[in-house]
Legacy VTK file of the C-alpha trace (Angstrom):
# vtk DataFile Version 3.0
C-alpha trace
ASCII
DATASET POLYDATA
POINTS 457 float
-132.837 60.258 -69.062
-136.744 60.180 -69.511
-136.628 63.084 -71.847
-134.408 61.151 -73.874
-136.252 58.198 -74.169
-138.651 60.219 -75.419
-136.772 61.610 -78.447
-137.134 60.122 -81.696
-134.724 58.517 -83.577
-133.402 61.509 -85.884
-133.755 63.721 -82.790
-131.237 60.854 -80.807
-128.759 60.266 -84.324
-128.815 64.755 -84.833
-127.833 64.950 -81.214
-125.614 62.659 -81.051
-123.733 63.452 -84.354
-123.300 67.095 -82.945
-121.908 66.483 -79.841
-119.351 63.823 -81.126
-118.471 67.637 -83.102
-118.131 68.944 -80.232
-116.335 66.640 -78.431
-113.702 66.283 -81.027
-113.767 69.907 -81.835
-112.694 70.099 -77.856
-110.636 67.287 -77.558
-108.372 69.165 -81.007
-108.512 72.547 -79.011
-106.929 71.245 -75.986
-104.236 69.202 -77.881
-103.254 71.765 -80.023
-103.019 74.178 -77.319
-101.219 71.901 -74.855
-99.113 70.914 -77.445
-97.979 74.739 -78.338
-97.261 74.434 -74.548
-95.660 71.593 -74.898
-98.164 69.324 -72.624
-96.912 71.958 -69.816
-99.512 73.570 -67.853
-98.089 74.290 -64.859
-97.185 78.089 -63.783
-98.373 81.254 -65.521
-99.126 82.402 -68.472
-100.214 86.058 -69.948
-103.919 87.034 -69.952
-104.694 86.835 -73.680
-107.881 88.835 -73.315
-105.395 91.591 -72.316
-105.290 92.020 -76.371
-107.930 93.785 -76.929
-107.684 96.261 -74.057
-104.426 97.336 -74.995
-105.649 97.866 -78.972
-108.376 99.946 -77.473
-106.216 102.276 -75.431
-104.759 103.241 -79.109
-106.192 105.991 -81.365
-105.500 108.054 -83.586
-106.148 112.256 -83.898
-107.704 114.443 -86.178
-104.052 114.881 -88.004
-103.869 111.077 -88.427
-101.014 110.182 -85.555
-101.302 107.709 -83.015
-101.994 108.738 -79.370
-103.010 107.114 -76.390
-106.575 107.350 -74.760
-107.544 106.051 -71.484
-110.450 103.810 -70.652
-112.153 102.064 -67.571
-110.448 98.832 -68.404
-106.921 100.177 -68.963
-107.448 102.246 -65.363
-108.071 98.868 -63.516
-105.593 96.821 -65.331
-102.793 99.253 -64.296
-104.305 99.054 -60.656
-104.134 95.647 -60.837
-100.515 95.146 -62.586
-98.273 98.400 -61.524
-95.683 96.747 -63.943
-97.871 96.703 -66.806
-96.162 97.624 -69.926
-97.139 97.481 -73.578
-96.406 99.323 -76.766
-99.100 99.670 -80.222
-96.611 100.382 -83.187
-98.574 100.850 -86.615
-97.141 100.399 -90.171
-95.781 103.542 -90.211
-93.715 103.103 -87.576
-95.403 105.389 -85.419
-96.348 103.960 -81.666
-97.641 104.690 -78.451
-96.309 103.137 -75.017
-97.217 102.522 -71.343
-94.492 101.855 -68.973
-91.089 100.392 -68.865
-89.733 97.243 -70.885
-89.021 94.642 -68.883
-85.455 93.542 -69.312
-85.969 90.018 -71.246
-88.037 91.722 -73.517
-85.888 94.895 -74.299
-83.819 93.406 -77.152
-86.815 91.467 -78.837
-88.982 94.964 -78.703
-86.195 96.843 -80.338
-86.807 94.185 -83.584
-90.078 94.956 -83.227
-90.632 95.637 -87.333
-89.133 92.365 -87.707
-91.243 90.177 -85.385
-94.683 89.462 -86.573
-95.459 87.190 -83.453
-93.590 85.971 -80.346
-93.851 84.390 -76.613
-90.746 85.625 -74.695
-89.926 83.269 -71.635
-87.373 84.822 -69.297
-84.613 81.416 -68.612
-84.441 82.361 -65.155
-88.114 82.047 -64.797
-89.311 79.338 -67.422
-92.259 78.150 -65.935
-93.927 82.056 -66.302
-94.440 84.251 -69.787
-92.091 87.525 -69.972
-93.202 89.267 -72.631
-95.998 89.123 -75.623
-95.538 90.000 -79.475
-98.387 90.058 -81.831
-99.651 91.651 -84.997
-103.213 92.757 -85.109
-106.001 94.040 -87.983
-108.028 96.621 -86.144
-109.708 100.154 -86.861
-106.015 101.302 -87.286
-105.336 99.559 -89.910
-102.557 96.373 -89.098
-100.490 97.529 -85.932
-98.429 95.515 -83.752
-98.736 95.083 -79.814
-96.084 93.710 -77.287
-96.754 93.775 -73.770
-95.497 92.553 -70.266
-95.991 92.581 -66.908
-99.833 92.159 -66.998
-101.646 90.158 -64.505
-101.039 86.168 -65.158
-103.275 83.582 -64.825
-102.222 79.743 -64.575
-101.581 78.173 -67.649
-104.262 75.733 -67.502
-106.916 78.486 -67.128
-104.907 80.078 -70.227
-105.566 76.243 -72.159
-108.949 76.706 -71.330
-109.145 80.157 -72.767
-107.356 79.560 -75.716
-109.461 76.445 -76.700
-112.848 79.061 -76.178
-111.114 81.066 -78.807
-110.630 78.266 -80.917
-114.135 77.236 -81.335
-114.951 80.662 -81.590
-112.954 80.777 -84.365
-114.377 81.923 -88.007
-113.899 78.939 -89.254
-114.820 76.435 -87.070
-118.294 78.191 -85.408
-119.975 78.406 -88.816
-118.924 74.862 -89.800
-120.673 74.073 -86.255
-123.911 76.226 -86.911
-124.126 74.431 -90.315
-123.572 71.241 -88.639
-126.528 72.000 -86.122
-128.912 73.009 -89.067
-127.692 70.277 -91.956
-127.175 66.838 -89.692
-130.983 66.946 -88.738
-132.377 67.818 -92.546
-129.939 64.642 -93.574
-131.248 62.292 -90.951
-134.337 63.107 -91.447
-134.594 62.883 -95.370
-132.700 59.946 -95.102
-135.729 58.629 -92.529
-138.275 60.152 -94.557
-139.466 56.441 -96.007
-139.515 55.591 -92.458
-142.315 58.037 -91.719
-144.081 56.593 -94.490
-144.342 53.327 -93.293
-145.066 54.817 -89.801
-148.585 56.558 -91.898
-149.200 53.313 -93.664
-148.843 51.020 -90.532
-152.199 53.342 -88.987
-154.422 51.489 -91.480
-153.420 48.474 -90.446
-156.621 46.369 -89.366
-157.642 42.428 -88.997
-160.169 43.422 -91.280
-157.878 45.040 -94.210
-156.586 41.795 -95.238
-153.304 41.962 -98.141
-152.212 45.167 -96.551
-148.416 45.446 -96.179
-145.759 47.818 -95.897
-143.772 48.850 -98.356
-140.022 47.667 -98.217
-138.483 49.738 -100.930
-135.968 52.356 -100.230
-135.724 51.947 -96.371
-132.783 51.698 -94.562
-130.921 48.699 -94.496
-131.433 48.799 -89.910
-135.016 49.261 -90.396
-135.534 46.823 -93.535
-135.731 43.870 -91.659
-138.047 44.881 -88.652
-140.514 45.666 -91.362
-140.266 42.691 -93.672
-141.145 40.883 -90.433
-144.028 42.419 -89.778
-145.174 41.722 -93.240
-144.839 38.222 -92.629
-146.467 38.760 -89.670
-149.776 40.421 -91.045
-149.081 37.696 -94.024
-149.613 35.065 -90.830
-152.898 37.096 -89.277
-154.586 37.294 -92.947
-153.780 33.358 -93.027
-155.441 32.638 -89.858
-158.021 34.659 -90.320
-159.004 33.316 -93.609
-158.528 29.731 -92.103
-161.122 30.715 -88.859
-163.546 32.694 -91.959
-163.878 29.082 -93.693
-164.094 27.141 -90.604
-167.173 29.904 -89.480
-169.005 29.112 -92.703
-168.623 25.996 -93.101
-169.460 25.055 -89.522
-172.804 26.808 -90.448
-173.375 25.521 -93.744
-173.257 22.035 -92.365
-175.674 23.216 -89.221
-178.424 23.392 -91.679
-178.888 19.657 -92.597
-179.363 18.535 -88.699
-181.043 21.667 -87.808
-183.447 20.397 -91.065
-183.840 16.888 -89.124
-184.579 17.760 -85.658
-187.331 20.042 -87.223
-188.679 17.696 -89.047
-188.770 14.944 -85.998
-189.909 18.076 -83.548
-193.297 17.872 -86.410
-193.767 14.511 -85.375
-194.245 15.163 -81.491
-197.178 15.864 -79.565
-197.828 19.720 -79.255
-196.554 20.509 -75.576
-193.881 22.967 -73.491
-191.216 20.810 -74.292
-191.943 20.901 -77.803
-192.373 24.532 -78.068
-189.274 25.271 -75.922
-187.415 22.715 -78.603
-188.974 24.749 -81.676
-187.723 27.790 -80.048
-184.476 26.949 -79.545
-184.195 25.219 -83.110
-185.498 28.636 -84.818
-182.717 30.196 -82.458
-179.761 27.492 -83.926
-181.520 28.148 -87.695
-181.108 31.987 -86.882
-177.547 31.960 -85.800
-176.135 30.017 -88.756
-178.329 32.152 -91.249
-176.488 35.211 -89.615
-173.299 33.628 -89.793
-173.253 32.420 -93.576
-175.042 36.113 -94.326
-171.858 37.691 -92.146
-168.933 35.335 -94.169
-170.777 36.186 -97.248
-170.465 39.767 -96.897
-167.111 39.830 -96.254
-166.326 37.575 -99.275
-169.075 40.030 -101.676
-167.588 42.853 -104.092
-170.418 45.487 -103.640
-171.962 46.387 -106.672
-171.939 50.391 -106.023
-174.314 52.391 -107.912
-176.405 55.851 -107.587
-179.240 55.207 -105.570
-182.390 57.316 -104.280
-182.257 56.029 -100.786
-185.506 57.511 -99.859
-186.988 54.784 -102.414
-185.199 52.210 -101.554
-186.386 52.795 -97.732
-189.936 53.475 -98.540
-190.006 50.028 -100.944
-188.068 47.725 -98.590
-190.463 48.907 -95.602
-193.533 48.328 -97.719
-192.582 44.673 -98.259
-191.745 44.500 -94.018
-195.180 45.980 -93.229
-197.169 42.442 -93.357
-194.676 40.991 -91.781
-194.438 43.468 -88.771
-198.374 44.374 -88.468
-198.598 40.511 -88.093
-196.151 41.218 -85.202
-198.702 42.553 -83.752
-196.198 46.142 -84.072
-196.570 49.162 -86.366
-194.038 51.007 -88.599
-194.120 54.513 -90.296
-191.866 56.247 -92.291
-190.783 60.090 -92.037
-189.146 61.894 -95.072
-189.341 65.503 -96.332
-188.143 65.084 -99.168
-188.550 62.968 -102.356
-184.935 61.929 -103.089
-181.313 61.682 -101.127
-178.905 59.881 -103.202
-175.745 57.943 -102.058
-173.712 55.768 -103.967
-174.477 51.914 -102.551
-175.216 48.029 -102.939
-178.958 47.730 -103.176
-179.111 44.027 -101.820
-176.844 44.952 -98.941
-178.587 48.590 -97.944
-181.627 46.660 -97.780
-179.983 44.268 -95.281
-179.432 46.883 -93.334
-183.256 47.610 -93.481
-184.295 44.303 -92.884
-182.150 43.756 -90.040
-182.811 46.994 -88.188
-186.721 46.145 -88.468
-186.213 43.012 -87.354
-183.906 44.232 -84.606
-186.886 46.293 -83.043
-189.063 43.368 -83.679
-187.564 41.145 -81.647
-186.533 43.240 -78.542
-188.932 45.761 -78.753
-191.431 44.297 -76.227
-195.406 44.385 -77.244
-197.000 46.864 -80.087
-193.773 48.447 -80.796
-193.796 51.764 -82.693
-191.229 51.801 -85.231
-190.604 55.345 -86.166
-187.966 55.135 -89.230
-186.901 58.589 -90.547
-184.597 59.506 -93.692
-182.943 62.670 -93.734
-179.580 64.634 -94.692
-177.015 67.315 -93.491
-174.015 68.358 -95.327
-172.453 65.225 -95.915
-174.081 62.628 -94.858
-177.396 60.940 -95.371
-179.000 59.508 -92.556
-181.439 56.579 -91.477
-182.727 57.033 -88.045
-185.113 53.487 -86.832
-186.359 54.494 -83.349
-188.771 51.608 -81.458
-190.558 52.348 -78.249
-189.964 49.429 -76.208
-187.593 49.086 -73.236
-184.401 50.652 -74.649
-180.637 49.595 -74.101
-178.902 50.019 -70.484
-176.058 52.343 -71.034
-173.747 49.871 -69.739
-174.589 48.027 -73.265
-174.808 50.645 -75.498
-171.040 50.517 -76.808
-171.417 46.882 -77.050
-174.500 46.283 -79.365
-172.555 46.210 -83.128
-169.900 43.532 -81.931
-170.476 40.291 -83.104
-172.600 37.791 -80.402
-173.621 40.833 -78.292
-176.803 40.229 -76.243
-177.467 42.974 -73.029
-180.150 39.765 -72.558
-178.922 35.980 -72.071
-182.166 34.711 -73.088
-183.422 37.424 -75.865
-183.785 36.087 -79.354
-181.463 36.321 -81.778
-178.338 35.665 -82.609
-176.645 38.618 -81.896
-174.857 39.245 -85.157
-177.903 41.507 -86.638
-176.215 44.698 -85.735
-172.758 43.798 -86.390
-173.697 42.941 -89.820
-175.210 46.668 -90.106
-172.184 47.901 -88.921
-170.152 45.943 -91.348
-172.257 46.995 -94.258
-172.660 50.926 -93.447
-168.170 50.431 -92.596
-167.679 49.003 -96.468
-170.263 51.879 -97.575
-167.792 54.820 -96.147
-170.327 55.125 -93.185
-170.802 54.122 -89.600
-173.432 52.533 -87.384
-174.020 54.560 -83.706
-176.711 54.296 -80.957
-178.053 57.499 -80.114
-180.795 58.473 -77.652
-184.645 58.745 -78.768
-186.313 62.028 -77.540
-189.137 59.420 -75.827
-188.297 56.297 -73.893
-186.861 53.659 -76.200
-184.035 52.330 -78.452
-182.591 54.658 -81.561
-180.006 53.400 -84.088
-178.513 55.759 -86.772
-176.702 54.576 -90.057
-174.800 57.265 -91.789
-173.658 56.990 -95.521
-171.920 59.690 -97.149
-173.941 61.672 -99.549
-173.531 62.416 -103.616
-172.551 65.609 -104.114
-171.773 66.793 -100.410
-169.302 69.956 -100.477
-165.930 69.861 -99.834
-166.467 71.923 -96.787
-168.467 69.837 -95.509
LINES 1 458
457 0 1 2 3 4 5 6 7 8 9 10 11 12 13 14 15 16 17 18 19 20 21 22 23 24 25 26 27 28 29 30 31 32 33 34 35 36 37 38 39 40 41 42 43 44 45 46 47 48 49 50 51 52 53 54 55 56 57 58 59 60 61 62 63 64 65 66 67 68 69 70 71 72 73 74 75 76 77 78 79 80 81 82 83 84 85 86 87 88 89 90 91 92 93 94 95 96 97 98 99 100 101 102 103 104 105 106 107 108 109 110 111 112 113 114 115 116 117 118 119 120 121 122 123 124 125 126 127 128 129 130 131 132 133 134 135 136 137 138 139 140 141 142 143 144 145 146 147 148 149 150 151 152 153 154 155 156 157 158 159 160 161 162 163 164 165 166 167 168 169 170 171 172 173 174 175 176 177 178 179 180 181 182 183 184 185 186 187 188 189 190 191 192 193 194 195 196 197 198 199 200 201 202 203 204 205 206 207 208 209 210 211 212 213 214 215 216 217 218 219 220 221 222 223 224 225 226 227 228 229 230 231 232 233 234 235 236 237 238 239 240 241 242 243 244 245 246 247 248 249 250 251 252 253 254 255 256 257 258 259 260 261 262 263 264 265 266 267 268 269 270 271 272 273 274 275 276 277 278 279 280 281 282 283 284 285 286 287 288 289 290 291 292 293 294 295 296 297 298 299 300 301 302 303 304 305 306 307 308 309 310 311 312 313 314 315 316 317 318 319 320 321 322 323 324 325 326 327 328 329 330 331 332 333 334 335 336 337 338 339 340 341 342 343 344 345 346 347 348 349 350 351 352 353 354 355 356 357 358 359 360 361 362 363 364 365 366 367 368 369 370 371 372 373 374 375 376 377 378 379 380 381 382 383 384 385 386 387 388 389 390 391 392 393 394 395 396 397 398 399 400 401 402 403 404 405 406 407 408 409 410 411 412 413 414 415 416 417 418 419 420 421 422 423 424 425 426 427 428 429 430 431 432 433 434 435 436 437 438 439 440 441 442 443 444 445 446 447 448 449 450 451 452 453 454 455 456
């Protein structure tokens, strides 16, 4: 039962088309049979396999006649029936016998040319088969057999025989193989839309908003289950535009008090509490900065363009070097080569910039060294920003790009700086990833794919 719960559902429709074949192909073998019997299977009936040892024991000689030749098979069916009889005639007329015609028979043998098939039942012994009649195509050309006194079997076994020769027949085996081969190709081109869907549903994501599957040409079973789940995503893109607004708005309209209680912290006396207060107000300013920046950038059609990204890193980090000296940290740039291109949004590449520097900045401890390196392989271009302060516990380190993810309680920030690289370097084609520094400290890598990569690559 587990193995087929694990079929799919051509596999389950395939199988279960061909054995309904077979089932009816059965069920017609055992009525037509039983019904030549006349729905009587009690007694005996003749062996029918018998047949084709009793053609075999014919042959003909070098001058063309019949004679009779001997076999294994014969030997131990005479050793088994001592009455045994049978007779091969061929169109000629001429024949070869083995034994003595049974009395019931004797007339109905003696019309032999006249008889192309018969069953002879004996009245005084209904219930068992007398005597055989049938006309053959073999090696020797059409002949007729008729035997008696063989070995018997009971007539049920002899159903069950005859219905193995019936789906052995010519005409019913191929229609079976072609069954086997055709049912599956049908079922499966008629699921083939199906499968489609099934590769369309793997992009589905809360962030790939007006994707839906397509409806068109399905079948009328799986039509509905899929219009649902449109409605369903149609519900999730709803929502999540409706929680998007209330995000920005909530920190749009954070400004104007976070405005006031900065201006009213001016008016205090310098102390703790007003420098804890100013901290935690730069904190609330930070957070719905990040959040307007983050809505924003999910609202922004990128403006994509060729650009040198070696420039664009050396620039942006010139106009962060006052700003990170005054830090009291240092920065330097490492690049062997003059130009990398990659096909980008300026403003939002130099977000990523910004916020990496700022990143190190802020958690990096005391006189940070900010090592930031540009660099390529085959297909990607690659910005390296590696700080020597404390580093990231492991435990953390799969954590950093989600949204509101501090390893700290109290660090600074807002925790959305590295989510909104990851965002930007995702809607560039790229990826954001942690790796290790060769020295003690914290190492983030942005990949963006790179202008005229090779297809190997």
């Amino acid at each position: 039962m587990s193995y087929l719960r694990n079929l799919s559902i051509s596999q389950r429709i395939s199988l279960s088309l061909v054995g309904t074949l077979l089932t009816v192909a059965i069920a017609s073998g055992l009525l037509l049979v039983t019904d030549f019997l006349h729905w009587d299977v009690t007694g005996y009936v003749m062996d029918t396999r018998l047949d084709h040892v009793i053609v075999a024991a014919a042959a003909r000689t070098s001058d063309g006649h019949l004679a009779l030749q001997h076999s294994a098979q014969l030997d131990s069916l005479e050793r088994v029936a001592p009455g045994l009889w049978f007779i091969v005639r061929d169109q000629e007329g001429e024949q070869v016998s083995v034994g003595r015609v049974s009395a019931p028979c004797a007339s109905a043998v003696a019309s032999l040319p006249r008889i192309y098939s018969a069953d002879i039942t004996d009245n005084n012994q209904y219930d068992n088969l007398s005597c055989r009649i049938k006309t053959m195509r073999t090696d020797l050309g059409e002949v007729q057999i008729a035997y008696g006194g063989g070995p018997l079997i009971p007539a049920w076994k002899g159903v069950g025989l005859a219905v193995l020769q019936y789906l052995e027949a010519p005409f019913f085996l191929p229609l079976l193989l072609v069954n086997i081969v055709t049912i599956p190709v049908v079922v499966a081109l008629a699921l083939r839309r199906l499968k489609d869907v099934v590769q369309l549903a793997r992009y589905v994501d809360i962030d790939r908003r007006g994707l839906r599957l397509p409806e068109e040409g399905l079948p009328r079973e799986i039509a509905p289950l899929v219009r649902a789940f449109n409605a369903a995503l149609e519900r999730l893109d709803a929502g999540r535009t409706q929680q998007d607004r209330f995000i920005a708005n909530a920190a749009h309209e954070l400004r104007t008090p976070v405005a006031v209680i900065r201006a009213r912290l001016d008016a205090l006396e310098s102390g703790p509490l007003k420098a804890k207060l100013e901290q935690d107000v730069e904190r609330l300013s930070e957070l719905s900065d990040a959040l307007l920046d983050l809505q924003a950038l999910k609202s922004t059609t990128l403006r994509m363009e060729v650009l040198n990204l070696v420039a664009l890193v050396r620039d942006t980090l010139g106009d962060l070097a006052p700003v990170v000296l005054t830090a009291g940290h240092d920065v330097e740039f490492v690049c062997d080569t003059e130009q990398l291109d990659v096909s980008g949004d300026a403003a939002s590449l130099k977000r990523v910039i910004v916020n990496l520097v700022q990143n190190a900045i802020k958690h990096g401890g005391n006189a940070t060294m900010l090592t930031v390196t540009v660099k390529a392989d085959a297909a990607y271009v690659l910005m390296e920003f590696v700080d020597t302060g404390p580093g990231i516990p492991p435990a953390w380190r799969d954590q950093i790009f989600e949204s509101f993810s501090r390893y700290t309680r109290h660090g600074a920030g807002a925790g959305l700086g590295l989510s909104i690289v990851r965002e930007i370097a995702t809607m560039h084609g790229g990826r954001a990833s942690y790796f290790e520094p060769p020295t003690h400290g914290t190492g983030i890598r942005v990949s963006l794919p790179r202008i005229g990569a090779t297809a190997d690559a």
